[in-house]
C-alpha positions in Angstrom: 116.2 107.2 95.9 113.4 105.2 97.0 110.1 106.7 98.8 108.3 105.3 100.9 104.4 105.7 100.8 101.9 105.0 103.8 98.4 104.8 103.0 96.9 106.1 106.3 93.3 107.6 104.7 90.6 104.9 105.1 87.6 105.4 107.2 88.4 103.1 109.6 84.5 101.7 110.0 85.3 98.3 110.9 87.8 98.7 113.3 85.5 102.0 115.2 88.9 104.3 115.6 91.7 105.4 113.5 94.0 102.7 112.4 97.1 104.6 112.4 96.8 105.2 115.8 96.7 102.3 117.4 99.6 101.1 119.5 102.1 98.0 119.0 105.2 97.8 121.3 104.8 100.8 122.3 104.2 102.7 118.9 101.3 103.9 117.1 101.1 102.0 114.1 101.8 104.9 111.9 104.7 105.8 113.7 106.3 102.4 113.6 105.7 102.6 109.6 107.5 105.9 109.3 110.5 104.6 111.2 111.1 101.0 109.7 110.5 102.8 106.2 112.8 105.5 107.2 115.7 103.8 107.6 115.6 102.8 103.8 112.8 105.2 102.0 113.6 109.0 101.7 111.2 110.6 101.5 108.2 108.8 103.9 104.4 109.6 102.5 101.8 109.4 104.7 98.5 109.5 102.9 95.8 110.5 105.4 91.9 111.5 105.5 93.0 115.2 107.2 95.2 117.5 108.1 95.0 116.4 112.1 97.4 113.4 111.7 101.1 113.5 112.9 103.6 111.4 113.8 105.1 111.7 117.2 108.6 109.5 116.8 112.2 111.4 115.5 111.2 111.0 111.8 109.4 113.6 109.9 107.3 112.1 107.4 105.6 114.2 104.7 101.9 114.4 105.4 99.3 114.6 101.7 95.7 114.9 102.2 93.6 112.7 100.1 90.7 114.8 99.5 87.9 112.2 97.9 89.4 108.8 100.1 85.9 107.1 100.0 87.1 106.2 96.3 89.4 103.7 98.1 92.9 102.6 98.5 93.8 103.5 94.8 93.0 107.3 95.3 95.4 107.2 98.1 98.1 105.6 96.5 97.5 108.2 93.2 97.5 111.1 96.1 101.1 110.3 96.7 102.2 109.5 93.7 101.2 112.2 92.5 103.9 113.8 94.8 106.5 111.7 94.6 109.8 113.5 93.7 111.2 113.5 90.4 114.2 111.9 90.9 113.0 109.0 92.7 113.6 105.4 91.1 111.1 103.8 92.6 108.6 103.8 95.6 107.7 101.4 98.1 104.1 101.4 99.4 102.3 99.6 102.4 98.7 100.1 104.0 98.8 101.4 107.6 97.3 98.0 109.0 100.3 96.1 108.1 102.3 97.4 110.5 104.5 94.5 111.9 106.8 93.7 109.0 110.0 93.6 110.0 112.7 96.2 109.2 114.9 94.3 107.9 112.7 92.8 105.5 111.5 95.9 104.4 115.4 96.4 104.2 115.7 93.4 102.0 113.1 94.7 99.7 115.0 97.6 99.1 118.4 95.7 98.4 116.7 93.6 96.0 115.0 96.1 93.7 118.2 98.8 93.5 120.3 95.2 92.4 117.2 94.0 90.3 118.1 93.1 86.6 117.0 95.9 84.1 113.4 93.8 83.3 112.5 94.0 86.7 109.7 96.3 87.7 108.4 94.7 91.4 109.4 93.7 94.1 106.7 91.9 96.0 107.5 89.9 99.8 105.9 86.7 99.7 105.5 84.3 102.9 104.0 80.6 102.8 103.1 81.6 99.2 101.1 84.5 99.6 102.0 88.2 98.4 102.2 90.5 100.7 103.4 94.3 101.2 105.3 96.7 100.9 105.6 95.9 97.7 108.5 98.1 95.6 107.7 99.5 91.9 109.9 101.2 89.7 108.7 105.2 88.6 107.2 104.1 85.3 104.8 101.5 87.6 104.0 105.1 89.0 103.4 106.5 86.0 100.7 103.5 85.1 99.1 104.0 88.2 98.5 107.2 88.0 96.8 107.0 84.8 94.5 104.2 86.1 90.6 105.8 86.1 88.8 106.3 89.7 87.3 103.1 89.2 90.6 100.9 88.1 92.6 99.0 90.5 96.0 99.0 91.7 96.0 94.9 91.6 95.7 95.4 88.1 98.5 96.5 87.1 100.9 94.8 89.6 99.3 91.5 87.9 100.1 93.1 84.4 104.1 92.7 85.1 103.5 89.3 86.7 106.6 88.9 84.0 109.0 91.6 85.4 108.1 90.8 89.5 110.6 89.2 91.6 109.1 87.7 94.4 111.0 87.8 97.9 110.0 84.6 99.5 110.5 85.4 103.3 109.5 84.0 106.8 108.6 87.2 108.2 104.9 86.8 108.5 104.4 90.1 108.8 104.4 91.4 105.4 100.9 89.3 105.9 99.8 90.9 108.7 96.4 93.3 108.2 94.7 94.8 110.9 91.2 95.5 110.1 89.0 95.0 112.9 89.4 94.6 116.6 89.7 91.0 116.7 92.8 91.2 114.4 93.7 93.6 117.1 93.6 91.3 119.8 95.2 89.0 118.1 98.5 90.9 117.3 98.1 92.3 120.9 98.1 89.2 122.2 100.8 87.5 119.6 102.8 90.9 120.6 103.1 89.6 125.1 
């Protein structure tokens, strides 16, 4: 079993309204996450800022509140972690402003890290060189993270096992995509016609 976590609780300040809830194709970001993921990641984790979220397509996601998210993107990720079932292997995880990776990639991902060799730990896309997400970790990855202090990084640690990633060199440019302000927006809204 492999979850799937979205991390759904930033502020949102640069962009001026809730990043998860802007549309794509005819999606809301966060809804598009909790399908592609779906299809390979059981359960789906959606991190959020408060209990007013939801997802409106067919899948049911599981909803955790990150109480302190001002702390950043490593207190979400240690808020569902920190639910993740027991008998998961692994989880995959992916900001909610990434939200045009393609699902077969994200397929891909997941194909490569149940056949990985018994050294690997990551699973990390890369396009035109660059890492990108979702990136897949085995449970003990989880296990580091969670230990990690409010002021440690996730970065850290996924450049700790540079020796036990295997990196997925793909041309889906979407595992680069990040949304963050409204002229990313655009663009993707315009790329999108």
């Amino acid at each position: 079993m492999i979850a799937g976590i979205i991390l759904a609780a930033g502020a949102s300040t640069r962009m001026g309204t809730p990043k998860a809830m802007l549309g794509y194709r005819g999606e809301t970001f966060l809804d598009r996450l909790v399908r592609v993921l779906g299809v390979v990641c059981d359960p789906v984790i959606v991190v959020v800022r408060n209990k007013n979220t939801s997802a409106g397509g067919s899948a049911c996601p599981t909803f955790v509140v990150n109480h302190d998210p001002d702390r950043g993107q490593l207190s979400s990720l240690q808020t569902a972690l920190a639910v993740l079932p027991p008998n998961a292997e692994g989880f995959l995880f992916t900001p909610v402003d990434s939200p045009v990776v393609k699902p077969e990639t994200v397929a891909r991902i997941v194909d490569l890290f149940l056949a990985r060799g018994p050294d690997t730990l990551l699973v990390i896309p890369r396009h035109g060189g660059r890492k990108g997400h979702p990136v897949c970790a085995s449970r003990s990855i989880a296990d580091e993270l969670l230990a990690l202090p409010a002021t440690g990084k996730a970065s850290d640690v996924i450049r700790a096992h540079a020796d036990h990633t295997l990196f997925f060199d793909t041309d889906d440019a979407g595992v680069l995509t990040d949304v963050d302000d409204p002229a990313a927006y655009r663009q993707l809204i315009g790329a999108a016609k």
